[in-house]
C-alpha positions in Angstrom: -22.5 18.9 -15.8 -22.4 21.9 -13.4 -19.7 24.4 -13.4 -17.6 24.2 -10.3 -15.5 27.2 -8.9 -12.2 27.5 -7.6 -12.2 26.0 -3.5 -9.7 29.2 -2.5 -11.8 31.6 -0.6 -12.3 34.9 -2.7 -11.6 33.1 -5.9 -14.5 32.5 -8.3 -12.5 31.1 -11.2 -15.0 28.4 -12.7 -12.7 25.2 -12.9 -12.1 23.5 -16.5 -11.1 20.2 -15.1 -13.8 18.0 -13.7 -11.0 16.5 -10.7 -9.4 20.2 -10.2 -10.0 21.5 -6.7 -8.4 24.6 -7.3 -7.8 26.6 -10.8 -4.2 27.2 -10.5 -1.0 26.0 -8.6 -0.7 29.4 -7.2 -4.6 29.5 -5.7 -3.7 26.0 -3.9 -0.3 27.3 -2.8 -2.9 30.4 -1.5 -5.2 28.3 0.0 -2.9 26.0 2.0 -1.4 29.2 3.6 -4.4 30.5 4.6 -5.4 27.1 6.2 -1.8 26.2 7.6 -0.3 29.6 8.7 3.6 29.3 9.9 4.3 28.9 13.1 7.3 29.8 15.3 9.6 32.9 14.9 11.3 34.1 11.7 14.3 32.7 12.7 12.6 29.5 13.8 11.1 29.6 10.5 14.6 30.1 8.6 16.5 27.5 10.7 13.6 25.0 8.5 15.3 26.1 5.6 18.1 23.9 4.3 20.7 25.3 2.1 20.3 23.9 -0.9 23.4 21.6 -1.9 25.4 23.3 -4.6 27.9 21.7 -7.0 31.3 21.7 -4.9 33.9 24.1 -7.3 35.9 22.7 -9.5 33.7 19.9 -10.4 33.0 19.8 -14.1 29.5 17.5 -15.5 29.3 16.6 -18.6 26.9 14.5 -20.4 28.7 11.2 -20.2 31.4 12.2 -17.6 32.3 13.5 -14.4 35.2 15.7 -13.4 37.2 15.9 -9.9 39.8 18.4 -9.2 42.8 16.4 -8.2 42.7 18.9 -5.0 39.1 18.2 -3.8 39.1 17.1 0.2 36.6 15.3 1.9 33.8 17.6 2.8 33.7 18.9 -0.8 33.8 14.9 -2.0 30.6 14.4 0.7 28.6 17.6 -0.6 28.8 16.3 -4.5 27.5 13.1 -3.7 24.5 14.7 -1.6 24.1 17.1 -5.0 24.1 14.1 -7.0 21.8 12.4 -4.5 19.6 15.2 -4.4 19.2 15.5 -8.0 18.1 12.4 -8.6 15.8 12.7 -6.1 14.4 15.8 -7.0 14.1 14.9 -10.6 10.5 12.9 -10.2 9.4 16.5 -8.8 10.8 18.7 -11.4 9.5 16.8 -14.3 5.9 16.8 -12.5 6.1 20.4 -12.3 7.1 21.5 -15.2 4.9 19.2 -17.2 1.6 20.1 -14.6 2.7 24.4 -15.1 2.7 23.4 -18.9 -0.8 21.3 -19.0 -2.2 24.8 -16.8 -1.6 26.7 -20.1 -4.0 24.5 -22.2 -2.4 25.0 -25.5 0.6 22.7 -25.8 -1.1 19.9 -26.8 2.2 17.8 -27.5 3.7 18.2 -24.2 3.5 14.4 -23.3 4.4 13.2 -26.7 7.3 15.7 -26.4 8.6 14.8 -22.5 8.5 11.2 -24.3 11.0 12.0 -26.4 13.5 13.5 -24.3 12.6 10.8 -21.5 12.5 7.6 -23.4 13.4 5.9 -20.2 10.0 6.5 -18.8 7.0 5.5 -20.1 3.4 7.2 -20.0 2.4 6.1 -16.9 5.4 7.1 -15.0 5.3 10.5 -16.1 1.5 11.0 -15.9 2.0 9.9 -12.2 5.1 12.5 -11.9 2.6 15.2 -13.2 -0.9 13.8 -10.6 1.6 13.8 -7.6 3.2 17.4 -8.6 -0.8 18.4 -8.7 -2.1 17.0 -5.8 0.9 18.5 -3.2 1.8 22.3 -3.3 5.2 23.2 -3.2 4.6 24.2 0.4 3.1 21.0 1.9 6.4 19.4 0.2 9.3 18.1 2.8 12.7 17.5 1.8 12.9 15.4 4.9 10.7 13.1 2.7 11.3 11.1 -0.4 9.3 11.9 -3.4 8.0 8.3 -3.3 6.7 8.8 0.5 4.9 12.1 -1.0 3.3 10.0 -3.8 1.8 7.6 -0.8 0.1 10.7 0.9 -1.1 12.3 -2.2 -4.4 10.6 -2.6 -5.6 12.0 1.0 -6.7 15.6 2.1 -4.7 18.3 2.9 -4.0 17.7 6.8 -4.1 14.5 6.2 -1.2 14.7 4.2 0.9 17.1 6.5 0.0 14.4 9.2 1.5 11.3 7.4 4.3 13.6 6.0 5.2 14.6 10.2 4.9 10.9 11.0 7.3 10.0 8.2 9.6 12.2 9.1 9.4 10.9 12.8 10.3 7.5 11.6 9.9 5.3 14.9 9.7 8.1 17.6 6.3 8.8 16.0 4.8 6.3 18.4 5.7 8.2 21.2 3.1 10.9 20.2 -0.5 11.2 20.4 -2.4 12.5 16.4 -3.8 15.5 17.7 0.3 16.1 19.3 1.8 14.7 16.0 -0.6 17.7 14.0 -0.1 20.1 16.0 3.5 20.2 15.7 5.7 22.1 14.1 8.2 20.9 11.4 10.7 22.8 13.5 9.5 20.2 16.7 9.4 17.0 14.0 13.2 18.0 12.8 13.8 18.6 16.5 12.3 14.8 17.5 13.5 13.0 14.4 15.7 9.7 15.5 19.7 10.3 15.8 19.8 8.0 13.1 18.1 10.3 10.7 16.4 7.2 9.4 12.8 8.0 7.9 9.9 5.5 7.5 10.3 3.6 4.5 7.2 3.8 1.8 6.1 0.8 2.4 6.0 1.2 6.6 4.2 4.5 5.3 2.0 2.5 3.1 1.0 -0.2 6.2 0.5 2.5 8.3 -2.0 4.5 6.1 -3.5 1.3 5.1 -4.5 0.4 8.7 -6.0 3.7 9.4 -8.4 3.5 7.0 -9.2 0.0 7.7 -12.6 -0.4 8.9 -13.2 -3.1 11.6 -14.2 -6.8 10.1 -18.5 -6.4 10.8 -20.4 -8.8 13.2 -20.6 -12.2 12.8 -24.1 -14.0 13.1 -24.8 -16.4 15.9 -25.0 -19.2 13.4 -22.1 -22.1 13.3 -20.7 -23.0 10.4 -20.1 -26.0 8.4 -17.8 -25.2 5.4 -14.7 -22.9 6.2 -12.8 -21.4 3.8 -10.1 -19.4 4.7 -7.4 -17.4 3.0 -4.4 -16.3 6.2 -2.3 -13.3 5.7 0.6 -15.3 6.4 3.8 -13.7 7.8 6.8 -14.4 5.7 10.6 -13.7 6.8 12.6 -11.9 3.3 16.2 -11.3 2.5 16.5 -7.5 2.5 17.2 -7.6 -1.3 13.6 -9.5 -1.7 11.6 -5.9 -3.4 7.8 -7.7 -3.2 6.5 -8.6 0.0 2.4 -9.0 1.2 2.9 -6.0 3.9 3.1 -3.8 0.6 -0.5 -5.3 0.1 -2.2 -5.8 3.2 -1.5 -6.9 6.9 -0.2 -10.1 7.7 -0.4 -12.2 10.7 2.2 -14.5 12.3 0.7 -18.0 12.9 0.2 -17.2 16.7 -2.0 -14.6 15.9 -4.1 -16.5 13.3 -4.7 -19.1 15.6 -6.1 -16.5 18.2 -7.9 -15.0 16.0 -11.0 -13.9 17.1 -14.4 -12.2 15.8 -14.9 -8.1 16.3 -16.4 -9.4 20.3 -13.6 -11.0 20.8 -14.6 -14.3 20.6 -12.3 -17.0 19.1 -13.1 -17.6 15.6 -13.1 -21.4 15.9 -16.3 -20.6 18.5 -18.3 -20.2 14.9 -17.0 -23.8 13.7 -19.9 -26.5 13.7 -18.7 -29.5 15.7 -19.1 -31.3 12.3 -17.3 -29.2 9.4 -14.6 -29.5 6.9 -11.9 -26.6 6.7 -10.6 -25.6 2.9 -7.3 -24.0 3.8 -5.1 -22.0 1.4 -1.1 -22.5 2.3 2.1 -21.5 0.2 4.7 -24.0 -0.4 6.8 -22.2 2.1 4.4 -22.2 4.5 3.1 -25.9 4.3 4.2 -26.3 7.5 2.2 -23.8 9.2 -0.8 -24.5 7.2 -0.9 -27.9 8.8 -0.1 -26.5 12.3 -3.5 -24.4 11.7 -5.5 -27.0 10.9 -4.6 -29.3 14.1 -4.8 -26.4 16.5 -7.9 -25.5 14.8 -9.5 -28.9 15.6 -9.3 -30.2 12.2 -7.5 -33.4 10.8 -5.8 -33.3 7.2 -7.7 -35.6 4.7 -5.9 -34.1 1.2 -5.1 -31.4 -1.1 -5.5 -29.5 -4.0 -3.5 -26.8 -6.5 -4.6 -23.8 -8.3 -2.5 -23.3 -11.4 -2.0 -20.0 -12.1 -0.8 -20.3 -15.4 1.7 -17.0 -14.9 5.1 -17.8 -13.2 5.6 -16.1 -10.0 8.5 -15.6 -7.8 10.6 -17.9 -5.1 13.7 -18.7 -3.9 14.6 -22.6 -4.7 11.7 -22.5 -7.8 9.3 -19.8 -9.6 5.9 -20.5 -8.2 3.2 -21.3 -10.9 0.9 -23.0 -8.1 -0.6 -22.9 -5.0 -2.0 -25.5 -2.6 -4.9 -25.6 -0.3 -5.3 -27.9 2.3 -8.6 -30.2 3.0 -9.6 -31.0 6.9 -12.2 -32.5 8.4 -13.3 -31.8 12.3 -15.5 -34.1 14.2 -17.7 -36.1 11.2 -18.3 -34.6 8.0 -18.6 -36.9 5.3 -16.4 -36.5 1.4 -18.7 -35.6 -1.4 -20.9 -37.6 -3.2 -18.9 -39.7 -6.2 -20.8 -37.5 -8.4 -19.6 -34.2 -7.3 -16.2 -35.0 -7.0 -13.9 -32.5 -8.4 -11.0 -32.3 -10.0 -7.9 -31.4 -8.2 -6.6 -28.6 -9.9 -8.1 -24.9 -10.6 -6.2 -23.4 -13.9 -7.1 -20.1 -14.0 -5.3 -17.3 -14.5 -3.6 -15.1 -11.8 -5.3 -12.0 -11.1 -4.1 -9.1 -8.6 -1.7 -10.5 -5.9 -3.2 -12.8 -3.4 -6.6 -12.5 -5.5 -8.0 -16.4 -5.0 -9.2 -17.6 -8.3 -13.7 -17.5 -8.1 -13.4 -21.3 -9.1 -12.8 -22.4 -5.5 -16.1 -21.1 -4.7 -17.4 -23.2 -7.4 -15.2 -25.8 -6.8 -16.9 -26.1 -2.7 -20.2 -25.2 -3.9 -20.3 -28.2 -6.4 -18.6 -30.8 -4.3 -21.5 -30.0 -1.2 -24.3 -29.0 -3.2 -27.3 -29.7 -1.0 -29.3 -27.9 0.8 -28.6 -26.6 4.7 -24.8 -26.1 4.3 -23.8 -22.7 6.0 -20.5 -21.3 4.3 -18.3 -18.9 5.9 -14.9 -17.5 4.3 -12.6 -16.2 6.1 -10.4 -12.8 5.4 -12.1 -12.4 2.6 -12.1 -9.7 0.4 -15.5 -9.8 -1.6 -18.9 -10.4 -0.9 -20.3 -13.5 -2.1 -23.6 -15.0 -2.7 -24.5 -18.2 -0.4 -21.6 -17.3 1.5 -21.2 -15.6 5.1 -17.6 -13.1 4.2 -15.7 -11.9 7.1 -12.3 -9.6 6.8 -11.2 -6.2 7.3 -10.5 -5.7 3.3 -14.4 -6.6 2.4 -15.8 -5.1 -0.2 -19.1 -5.6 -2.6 -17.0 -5.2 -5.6 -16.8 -8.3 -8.0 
C-alpha cells in the first residue's frame, strides 16, 4: 500500500493510519482554520463565546452525594442544574478526546481495556464511537448549540458539509426560511442571531431525515412495459406516543396513505399507469395498518382475494401485543387467475428478522414459485435491492445482497 501524507497544506507528515486524513488533532484544527477563517469583528467573535457554567459556591460533590447551601437562591439553583446538564453532556466528548489524544501517542496499548475498567457502564462500541466522533470533528467545528449526538449524525460527511448541517441544526425550523448557499455563508454569530425564541434545536433524528433525503438519489426510470405481478413494500406513516423511542422516520421516509396512493414514477406519471389490466398485487401491511392496506388495494384497482404472514421468529414491539408477524395482503385487478394446485404455497414465511423493515428473500421465492411460467413481468415497489427477474423501483435501491 502507498504511503499517504498529511492533507494540511505545508505538512508532509506520512500518515500511519490507512482512514487518517490528517496526522495529528492539531494539523486538522490547522487545516480547518485555514479553510474556514472567522468572520465578524473580535467582539463579534467573543460575544460567540459562552461562559462556561461553573459550579455555583457553596455546592459540595461528592461521589455519591450532592450538597446545597441552605442559603442558595434561585439563579444559583438554575446555574447547577445547567453545570450538571452540561456535564453530562459534555462527557461523550471528553472521553473521545482523551482516549483519540492517547491512541495519537501509539504506545499505550491498554488504553481501551483500561477506559473499560473505569467505564464499566459502556461497552466497546460506545466508546470506540466516543473516540471516531472526537476524530472526525475538530474542537473548532464543534457547537455547544449542538448536542453531541447531533455532532455524531454530521460526522460521517466532509468538512462544510458538516458546518452546514451543524448551522441548520442550530436553526431548528427557521432553517427553511433560508436558501444553502445563505445557510453556509452565515455566520454562527447570524445562526445564534436567527435561532427560534424557543431555543428549541432539531432533534437527531429530524437531523437524521433531513441528511438522509439529501443524499437520496431520485427512484431511476421506469420502462414502458406494464406489469403483471406487483409487490410492494409502503413506507407507511405511523402516529407514536411521544415516549415511543423507535419510529421508521429514524430509518427512512414514510408516506401518509394519500401520498402512496399518488404516487407516481420519476415523470410524474401515476404508478398504477404501469399496472397490466390483468395483475395480482402482493401487498405488505402491519397489523396497525390493516386498514389502510386494504384502502390501497381498492383505490389501486385491486380486489382482496387473501393473505399471508411472515414469522419472524424475534418478538418485536407494539402497543396491545409484541409483534412476531407480519401480513401481506393478496389482490387481484381485472382477471388473473390463482396458481396452479401444484404451486400453491404455504401461507407462512418463518424466517428470521433481519435489519428493520428488511422483507424476508422468501417472498420472492414464495411469488416466483406460485407463477412460475414464462412471460410474467415482476415489478417491486420501494424496494431496496436489486433483484434478478424482477423490475426494482425506490429511492433506497441498491445492488447489494
Amino acid at each position: 500500500m502507498s504511503k499517504r501524507s498529511c492533507a494540511r497544506q505545508g505538512c508532509e507528515k506520512v500518515l500511519e493510519r490507512e482512514n487518517a486524513e490528517y496526522c495529528s488533532e492539531g494539523c486538522r484544527n490547522k487545516a480547518y482554520r485555514m479553510e474556514h477563517p472567522r468572520r465578524g469583528t473580535k467582539e463579534e467573535q467573543n460575544a460567540l463565546t459562552k461562559v462556561h457554567i461553573q459550579l455555583p459556591v457553596g455546592v459540595v460533590l461528592r461521589p455519591t452525594e450532592l450538597i446545597l447551601p441552605d442559603d442558595i437562591g434561585w439563579e444559583n439553583f438554575c446555574e447547577l442544574l445547567a453545570f450538571l446538564a452540561q456535564i453530562r453532556e459534555s462527557n461523550s466528548w471528553w472521553i473521545g478526546d482523551a482516549l483519540f489524544k492517547g491512541e495519537m501517542r501509539g504506545d499505550w496499548g491498554e488504553m481501551y481495556s483500561q477506559a473499560l475498567t473505569v467505564f464499566p457502564d459502556y461497552d466497546i462500541s460506545t466508546i470506540q464511537n466516543f473516540v471516531w466522533v472526537s476524530s472526525m470533528i475538530p474542537s473548532s467545528r464543534r457547537r455547544e448549540e449542538c448536542s453531541w449526538g447531533h455532532h455524531r449524525e454530521v460526522a460521517p460527511l466532509k468538512s462544510d458539509e458538516q458546518e452546514y448541517w451543524l448551522k441548520v441544526t442550530a436553526l431548528a425550523e427557521n432553517w427553511r426560511n433560508y436558501s444553502t448557499e445563505e445557510i453556509t455563508t452565515m455566520s454562527w454569530g447570524d445562526i445564534v442571531n436567527n435561532r427560534p425564541d424557543s431555543g428549541k434545536i432539531l432533534s437527531r433524528s429530524e437531523l437524521r431525515r433531513l441528511i438522509r433525503q439529501s443524499q437520496r438519489k431520485p427512484p431511476p426510470d421506469l420502462p414502458e412495459d406494464k406489469f403483471n405481478i406487483i409487490l410492494v413494500d409502503p413506507p407507511w406513516h405511523y402516529e407514536y406516543s411521544p415516549r415511543f423511542v423507535s419510529r421508521p422516520e429514524e430509518h427512512y421516509d414514510t408516506l401518509e396513505l394519500e401520498e402512496i396512493i399518488a404516487l407516481t414514477d420519476s415523470k410524474g406519471e401515476p404508478i398504477t399507469e404501469k399496472f397490466a389490466d390483468n395483475s395480482v398485487l402482493f401487498l405488505w401491511a402491519t397489523a396497525p395498518k390493516m386498514p389502510d392496506a386494504f384502502k390501497l388495494m381498492e383505490a389501486w384497482g385491486f380486489e382482496y382475494k387473501t393473505h399471508g404472514a411472515w414469522n419472524k421468529v424475534i418478538l418485536g414491539m407494539g402497543y396491545w401485543l409484541r409483534g412476531q408477524h407480519e401480513p401481506f395482503l393478496i389482490g387481484v385487478r381485472g382477471e388473473f387467475s390463482p396458481p396452479k394446485e401444484e404451486n400453491r404455497q404455504e401461507s407462512v414465511i418463518v424466517e428470521k428478522r433481519q435489519g428493520h423493515s428488511v422483507k424476508p428473500d422468501a417472498i420472492y421465492t414464495l411469488i416466483e414459485r406460485s407463477f412460475p411460467e414464462e412471460g410474467h413481468k415482476r415489478l417491486d415497489i420501494f424496494a431496496r435491492q436489486e433483484r434478478e427477474g424482477w423490475t426494482c423501483w425506490g429511492n433506497e435501491l441498491t445492488n447489494d445482497r
